[in-house]
NUVEXNU-349830 format. One record per residue (C-alpha): residue number from 0; chain; z, y, x. Coordinates in steps of 0.5 Angstrom, whole numbers, m for minus. Layout:
@i: NUM ch: A w: Z v: Y u: X
...
***
This chain:
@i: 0 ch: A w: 64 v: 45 u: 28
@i: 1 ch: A w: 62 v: 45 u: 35
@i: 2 ch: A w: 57 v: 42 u: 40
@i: 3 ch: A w: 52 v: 42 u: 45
@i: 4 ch: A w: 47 v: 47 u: 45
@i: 5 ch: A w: 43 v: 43 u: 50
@i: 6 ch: A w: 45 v: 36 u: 52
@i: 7 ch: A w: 49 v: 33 u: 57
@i: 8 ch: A w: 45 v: 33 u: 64
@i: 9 ch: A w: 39 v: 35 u: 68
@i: 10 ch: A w: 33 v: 37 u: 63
@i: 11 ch: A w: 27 v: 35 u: 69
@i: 12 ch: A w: 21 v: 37 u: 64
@i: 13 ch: A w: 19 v: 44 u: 61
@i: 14 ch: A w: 17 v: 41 u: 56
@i: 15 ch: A w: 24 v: 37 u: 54
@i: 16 ch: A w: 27 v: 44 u: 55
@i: 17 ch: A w: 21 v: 47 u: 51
@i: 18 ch: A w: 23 v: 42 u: 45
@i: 19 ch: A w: 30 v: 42 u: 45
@i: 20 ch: A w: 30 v: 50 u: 44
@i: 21 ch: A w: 25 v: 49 u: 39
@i: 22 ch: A w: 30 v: 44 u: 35
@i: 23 ch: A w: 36 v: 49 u: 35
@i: 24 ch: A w: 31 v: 54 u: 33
@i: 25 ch: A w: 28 v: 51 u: 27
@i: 26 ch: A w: 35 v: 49 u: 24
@i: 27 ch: A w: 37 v: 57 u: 24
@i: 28 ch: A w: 31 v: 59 u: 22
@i: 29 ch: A w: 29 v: 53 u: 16
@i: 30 ch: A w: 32 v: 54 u: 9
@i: 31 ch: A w: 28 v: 47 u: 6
@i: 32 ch: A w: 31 v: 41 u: 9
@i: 33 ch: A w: 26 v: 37 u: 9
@i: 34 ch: A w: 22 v: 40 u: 12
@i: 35 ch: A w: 26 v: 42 u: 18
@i: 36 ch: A w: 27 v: 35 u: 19
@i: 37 ch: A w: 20 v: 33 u: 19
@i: 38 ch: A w: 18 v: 39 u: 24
@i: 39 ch: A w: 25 v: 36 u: 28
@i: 40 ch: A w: 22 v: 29 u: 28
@i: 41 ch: A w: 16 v: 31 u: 31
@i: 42 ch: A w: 19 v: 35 u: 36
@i: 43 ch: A w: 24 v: 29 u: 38
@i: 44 ch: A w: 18 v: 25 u: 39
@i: 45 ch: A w: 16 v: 29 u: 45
@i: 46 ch: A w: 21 v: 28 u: 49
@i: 47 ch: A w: 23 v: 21 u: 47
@i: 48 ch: A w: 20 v: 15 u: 45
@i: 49 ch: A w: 22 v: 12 u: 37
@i: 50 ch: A w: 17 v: 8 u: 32
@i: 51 ch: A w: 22 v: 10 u: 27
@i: 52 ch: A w: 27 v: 15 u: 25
@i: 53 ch: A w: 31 v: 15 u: 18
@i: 54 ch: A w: 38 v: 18 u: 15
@i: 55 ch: A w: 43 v: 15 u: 11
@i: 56 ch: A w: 48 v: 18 u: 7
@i: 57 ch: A w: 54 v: 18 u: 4
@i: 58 ch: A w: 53 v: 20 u: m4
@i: 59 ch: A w: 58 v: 25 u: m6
@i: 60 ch: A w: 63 v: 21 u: m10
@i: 61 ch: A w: 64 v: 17 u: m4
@i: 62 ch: A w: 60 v: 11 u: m5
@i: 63 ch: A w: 55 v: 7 u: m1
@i: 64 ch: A w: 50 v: 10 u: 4
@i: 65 ch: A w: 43 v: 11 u: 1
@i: 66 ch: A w: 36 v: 12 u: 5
@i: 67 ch: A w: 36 v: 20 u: 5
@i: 68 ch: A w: 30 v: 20 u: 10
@i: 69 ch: A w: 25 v: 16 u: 13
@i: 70 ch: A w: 18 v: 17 u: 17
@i: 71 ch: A w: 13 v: 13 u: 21
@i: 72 ch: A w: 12 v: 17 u: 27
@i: 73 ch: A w: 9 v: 11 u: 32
@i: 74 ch: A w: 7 v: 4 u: 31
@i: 75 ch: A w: 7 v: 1 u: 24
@i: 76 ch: A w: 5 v: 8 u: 21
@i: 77 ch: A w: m1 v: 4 u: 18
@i: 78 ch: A w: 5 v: 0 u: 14
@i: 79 ch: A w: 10 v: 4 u: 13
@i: 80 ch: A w: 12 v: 2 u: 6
@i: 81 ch: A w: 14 v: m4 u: 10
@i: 82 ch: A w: 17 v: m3 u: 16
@i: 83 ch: A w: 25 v: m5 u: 18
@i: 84 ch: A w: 29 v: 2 u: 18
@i: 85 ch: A w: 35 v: 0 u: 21
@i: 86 ch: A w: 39 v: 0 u: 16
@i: 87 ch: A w: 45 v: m4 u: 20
@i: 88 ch: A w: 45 v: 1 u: 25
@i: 89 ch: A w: 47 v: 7 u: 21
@i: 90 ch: A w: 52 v: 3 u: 17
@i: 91 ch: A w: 55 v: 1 u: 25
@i: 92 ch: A w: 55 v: 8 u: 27
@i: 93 ch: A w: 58 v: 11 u: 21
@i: 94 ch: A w: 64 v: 7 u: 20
@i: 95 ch: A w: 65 v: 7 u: 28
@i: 96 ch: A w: 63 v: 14 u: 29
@i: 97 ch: A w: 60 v: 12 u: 35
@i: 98 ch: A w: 54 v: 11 u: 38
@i: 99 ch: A w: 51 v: 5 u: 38
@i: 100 ch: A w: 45 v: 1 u: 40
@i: 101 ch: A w: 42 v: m6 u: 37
@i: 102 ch: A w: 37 v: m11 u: 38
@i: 103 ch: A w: 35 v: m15 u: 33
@i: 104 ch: A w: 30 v: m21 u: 34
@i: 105 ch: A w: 25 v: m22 u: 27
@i: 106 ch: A w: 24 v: m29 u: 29
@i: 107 ch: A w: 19 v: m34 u: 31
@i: 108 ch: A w: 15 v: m32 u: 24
@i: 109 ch: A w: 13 v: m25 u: 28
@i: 110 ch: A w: 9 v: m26 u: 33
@i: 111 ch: A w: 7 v: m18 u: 34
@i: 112 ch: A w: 10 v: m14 u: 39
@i: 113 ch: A w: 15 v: m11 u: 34
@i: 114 ch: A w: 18 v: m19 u: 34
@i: 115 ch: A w: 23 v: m14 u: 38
@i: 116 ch: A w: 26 v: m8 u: 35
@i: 117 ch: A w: 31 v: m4 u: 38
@i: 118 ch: A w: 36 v: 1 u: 34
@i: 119 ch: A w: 40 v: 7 u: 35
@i: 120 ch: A w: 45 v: 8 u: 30
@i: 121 ch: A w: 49 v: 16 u: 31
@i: 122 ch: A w: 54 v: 17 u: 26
@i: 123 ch: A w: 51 v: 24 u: 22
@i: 124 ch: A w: 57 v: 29 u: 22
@i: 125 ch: A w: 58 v: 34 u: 18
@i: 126 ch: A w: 62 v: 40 u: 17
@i: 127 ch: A w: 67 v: 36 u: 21
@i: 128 ch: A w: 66 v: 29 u: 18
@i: 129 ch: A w: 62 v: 23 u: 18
@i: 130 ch: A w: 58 v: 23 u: 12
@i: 131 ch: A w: 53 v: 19 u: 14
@i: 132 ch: A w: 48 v: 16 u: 21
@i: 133 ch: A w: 42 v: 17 u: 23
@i: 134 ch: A w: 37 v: 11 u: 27
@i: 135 ch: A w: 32 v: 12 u: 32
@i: 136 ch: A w: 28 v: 4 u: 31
@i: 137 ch: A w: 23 v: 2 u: 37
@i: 138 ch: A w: 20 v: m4 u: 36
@i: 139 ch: A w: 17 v: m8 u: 42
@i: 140 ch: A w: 22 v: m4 u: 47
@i: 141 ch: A w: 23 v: m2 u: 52
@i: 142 ch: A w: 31 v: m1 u: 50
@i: 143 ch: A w: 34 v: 6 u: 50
@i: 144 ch: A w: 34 v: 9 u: 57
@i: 145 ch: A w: 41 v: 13 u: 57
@i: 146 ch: A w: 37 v: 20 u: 58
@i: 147 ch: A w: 34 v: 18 u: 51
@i: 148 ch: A w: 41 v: 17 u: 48
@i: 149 ch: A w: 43 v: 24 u: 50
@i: 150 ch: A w: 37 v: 28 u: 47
@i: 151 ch: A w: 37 v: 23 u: 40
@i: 152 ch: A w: 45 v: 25 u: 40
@i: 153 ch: A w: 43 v: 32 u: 41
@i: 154 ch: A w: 37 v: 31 u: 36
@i: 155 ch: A w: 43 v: 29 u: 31
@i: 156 ch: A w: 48 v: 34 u: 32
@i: 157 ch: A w: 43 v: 39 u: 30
@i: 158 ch: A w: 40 v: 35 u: 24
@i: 159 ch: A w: 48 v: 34 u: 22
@i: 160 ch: A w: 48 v: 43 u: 22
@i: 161 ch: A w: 41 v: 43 u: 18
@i: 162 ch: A w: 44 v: 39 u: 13
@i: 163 ch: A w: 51 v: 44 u: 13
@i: 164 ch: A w: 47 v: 49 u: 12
@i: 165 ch: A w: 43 v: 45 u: 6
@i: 166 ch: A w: 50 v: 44 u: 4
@i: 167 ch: A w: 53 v: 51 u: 4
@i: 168 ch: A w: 48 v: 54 u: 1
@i: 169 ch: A w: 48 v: 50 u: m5
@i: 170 ch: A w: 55 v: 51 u: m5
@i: 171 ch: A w: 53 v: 59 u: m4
@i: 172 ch: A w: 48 v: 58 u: m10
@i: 173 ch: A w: 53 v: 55 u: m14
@i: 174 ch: A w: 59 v: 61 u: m13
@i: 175 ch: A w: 53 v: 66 u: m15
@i: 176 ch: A w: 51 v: 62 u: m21
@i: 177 ch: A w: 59 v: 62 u: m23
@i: 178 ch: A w: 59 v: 69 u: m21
@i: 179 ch: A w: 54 v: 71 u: m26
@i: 180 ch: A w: 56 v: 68 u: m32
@i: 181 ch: A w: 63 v: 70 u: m31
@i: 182 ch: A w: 59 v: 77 u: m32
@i: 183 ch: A w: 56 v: 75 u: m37
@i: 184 ch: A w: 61 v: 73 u: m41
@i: 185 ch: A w: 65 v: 80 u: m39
@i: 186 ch: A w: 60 v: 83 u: m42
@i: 187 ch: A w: 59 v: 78 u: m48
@i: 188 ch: A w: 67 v: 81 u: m50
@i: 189 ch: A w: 66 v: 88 u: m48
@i: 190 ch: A w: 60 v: 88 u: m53
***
């Protein structure tokens, strides 16, 4: 699979240059998924602004998507079990491909600031094929600048090759495990 290293257009700031390297580094380096997604959500927090971030994915026989990953990073990290995730987002990028944006009105009911909530949904590519999305939620705006776009789907593309690398060290760990007991089963007919 290809894709950018760094994203599309000028990075102005040393620090968004700083954290975009320090994502592709985490993901050549990071062997537990889970905590190489944590460290680079904390990271993308740095250069853009996002409340919310989760990960949806296909399950292996094809079936709906299910929450694979979710964390309060910004407003509502005190009521986390409660927070909307953007749920609709991740379906629309995943059966689109494409990036999407969403804004979504709770309501006269809320009378809080996240009254407004505004979702990026990036498909989540994999060993080539959509496999999933991944939301970045904000609630009380103010809406995804177009810069912000770029770093998120620059975030997912690396994300989509920690989880290929997650994906084909299961694959490795299962030929192994095949090859080993083939061994022992020569081994059994020989004794």
């Amino acid at each position: 699979m290809t894709g950018p290293l760094i994203p599309p257009g000028p990075l102005t700031h040393g620090t968004e240059l700083n954290a975009v390297y320090a994502i592709a580094r985490i993901v050549a380096e990071t062997l537990d998924t889970e905590t190489g997604l944590d460290a680079i959500f904390r990271l993308a927090r740095t250069i853009f602004i996002f409340d919310v971030v989760s990960l949806y994915l296909q399950n292996e026989d094809g079936g709906p998507l299910e929450p694979a990953y979710a964390r309060a990073l910004g407003r509502g990290r005190s009521q986390e079990a409660e927070l909307p995730w953007g749920e609709p987002a991740a379906l629309e990028a995943f059966r689109s491909g494409q990036t999407i944006l969403r804004q979504e009105d709770a309501g006269p009911a809320v009378t809080t600031r996240d009254r407004r909530r505004d979702y990026l949904g990036l498909p989540m590519m994999v060993a080539g094929r959509c496999v999933g999305g991944l939301v970045f939620g904000r609630f009380g705006g103010p809406p995804f600048p177009p810069e912000h776009i770029r770093l998120a789907e620059f975030v997912a593309w690396h994300v989509g090759q920690l989880l290929e690398n997650r994906r084909m060290a299961s694959r490795i760990a299962t030929l192994e495990a095949q090859r080993q007991l083939a061994r022992m089963q020569d081994e059994f007919v020989s004794t």
